[in-house]
N, C-alpha and C positions, 0 to 999 in steps of 0.2 A: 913153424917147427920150433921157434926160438925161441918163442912165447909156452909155448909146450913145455919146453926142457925148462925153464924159468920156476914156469910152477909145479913142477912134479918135484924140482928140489929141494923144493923149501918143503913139501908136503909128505917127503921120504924123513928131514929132517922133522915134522912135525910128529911122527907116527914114532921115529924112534925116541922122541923124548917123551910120550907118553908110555913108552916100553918101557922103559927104563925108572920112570917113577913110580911110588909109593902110588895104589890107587888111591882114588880122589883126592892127588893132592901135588904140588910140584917139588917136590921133594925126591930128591935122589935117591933110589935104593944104595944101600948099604952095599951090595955084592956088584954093584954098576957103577961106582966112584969113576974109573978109571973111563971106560964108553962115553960116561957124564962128558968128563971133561972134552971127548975129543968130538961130542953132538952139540955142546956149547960152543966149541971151536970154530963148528961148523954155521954154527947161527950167528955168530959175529962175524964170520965172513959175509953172509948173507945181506945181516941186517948194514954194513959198511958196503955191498954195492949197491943200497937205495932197494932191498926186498923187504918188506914189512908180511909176516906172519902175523895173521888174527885167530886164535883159538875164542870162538864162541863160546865154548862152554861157562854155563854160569850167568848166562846175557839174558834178559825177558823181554817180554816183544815192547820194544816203542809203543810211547801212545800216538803215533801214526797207526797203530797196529799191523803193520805188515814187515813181513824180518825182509833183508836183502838178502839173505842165503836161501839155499834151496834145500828146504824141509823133507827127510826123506823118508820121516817116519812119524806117530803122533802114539807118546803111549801116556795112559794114565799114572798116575803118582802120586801116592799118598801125603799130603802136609805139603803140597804147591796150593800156592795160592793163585798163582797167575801162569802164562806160560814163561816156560824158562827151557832152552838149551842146555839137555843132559847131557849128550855129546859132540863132540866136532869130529865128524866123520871125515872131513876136509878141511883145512881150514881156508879162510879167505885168502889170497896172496895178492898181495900191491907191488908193484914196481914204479917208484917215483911218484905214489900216488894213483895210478892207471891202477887198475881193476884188472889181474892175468888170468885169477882165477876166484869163482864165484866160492863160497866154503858151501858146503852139505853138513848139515846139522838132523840129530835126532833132538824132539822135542817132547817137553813132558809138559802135560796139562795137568791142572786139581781134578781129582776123579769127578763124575759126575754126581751133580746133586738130583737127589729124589724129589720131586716137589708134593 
């Protein structure tokens, strides 16, 4: 249950700072200054008891080729070259290093080539 509450907080804190930003970008809305500061609060508490927050977005797969997160979607995109992480539907959550929570990611591929 500890491990539970663990990573659902850092992952309530992760969903509200992408609430609160400019889309695609981490920038603070202008009408959100004030939320900012108390979600950044919030993540320096975190990131000071040993929780590490991994937002995927923007990641492409390893040339292991296989991501460690759990893909929970696959959509085509124009002008990808390779795969990349559109969004972090979760993000990853470490504690001390340990693994609490695996992230869920959507994935964008290069549309399909005609041959």
């Amino acid at each position: 249950a500890m491990d539970h509450s663990l990573s659902e907080l850092p992952t309530i804190a992760f969903r509200l700072r992408v609430r609160i930003s400019e889309p695609g970008t981490n920038r603070i809305r202008d009408d959100m200054k004030g939320v900012g500061r108390q979600v950044e609060a919030l993540r320096d508490l975190l990131d000071a008891a040993g929780i590490e927050i991994v937002d995927h977005t923007g990641q492409t797969t390893p040339s292991t080729g296989a991501f460690q997160q759990r893909v929970r979607a696959l959509e085509r995109v124009e002008g990808l070259t390779c795969e990349t992480v559109i969004e972090t539907v979760k993000p990853t959550v470490r504690y001390k290093g340990r693994v609490l929570q695996v992230g869920e990611v959507i994935l964008g591929a290069p549309p399909e080539t005609s041959v």
